[in-house]
N, C-alpha and C positions, 0 to 999 in steps of 0.2 A: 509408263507404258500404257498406251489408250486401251492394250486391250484386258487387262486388266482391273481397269474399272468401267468398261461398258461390253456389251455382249457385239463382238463382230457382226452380227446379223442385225444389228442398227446400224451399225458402221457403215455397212455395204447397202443398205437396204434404198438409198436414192439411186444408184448406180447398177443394180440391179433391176429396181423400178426402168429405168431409161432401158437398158437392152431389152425388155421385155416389151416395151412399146413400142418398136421398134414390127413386130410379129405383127400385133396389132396395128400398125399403120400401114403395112402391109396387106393387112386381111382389108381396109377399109379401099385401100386402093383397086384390089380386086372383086370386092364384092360391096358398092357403094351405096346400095339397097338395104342391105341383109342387115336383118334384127342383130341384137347385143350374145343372143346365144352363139349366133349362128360363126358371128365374130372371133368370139372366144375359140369356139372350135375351133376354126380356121387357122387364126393366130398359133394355137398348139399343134394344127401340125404342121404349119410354118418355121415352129421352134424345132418341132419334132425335126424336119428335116436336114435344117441347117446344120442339125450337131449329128443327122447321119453322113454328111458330106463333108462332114471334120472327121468323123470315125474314116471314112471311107479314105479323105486325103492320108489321115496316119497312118492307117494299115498299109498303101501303099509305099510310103515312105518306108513305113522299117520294111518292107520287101524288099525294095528297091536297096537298100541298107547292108540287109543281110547275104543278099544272093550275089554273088558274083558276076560282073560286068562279062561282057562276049568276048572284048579285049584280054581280060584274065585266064579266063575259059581257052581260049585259044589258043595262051602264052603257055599255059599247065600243059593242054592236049602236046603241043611243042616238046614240051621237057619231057615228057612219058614215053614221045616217041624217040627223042636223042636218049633216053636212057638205056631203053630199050633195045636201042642199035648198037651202044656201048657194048651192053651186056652179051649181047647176040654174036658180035663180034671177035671179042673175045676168048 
């Protein structure tokens, strides 16, 4: 087992290298001037943002998930109301 006899964070550490410049090619492309600092910053909140808009896709997913369609909602409101007329009825 590789991981076993090496620390994963060798393992991963090219591949993580690569998506991280990724930020960085980014920042160059919009700021083609800007010094090494100025870079780095950039790059991180280019990282920073990417993984808010992965948060933001998932949280809407499990919403989306969780909540009940208009369809369903409809179909229930339906059955509350033939129950109801059952009852009434009766």
């Amino acid at each position: 087992m590789a991981r076993a006899r090496h620390d994963p964070r060798d393992l991963t550490a090219a591949g993580r290298a690569a998506f991280l410049s990724q930020f960085m090619a980014q920042a160059r492309e919009l700021h083609p001037d800007a010094n090494e600092a100025k870079l780095q910053r950039v790059a991180a909140e280019l990282k920073r943002a990417h993984f808010l808009r992965l948060a933001v896709a998932s949280s809407r997913a499990r919403a989306k998930k969780k909540a009940p369609s208009v369809a369903d909602t409809e179909s229930a409101q339906e059955e509350v109301k033939r129950h109801a007329r059952a009852h009434t009825a009766a």
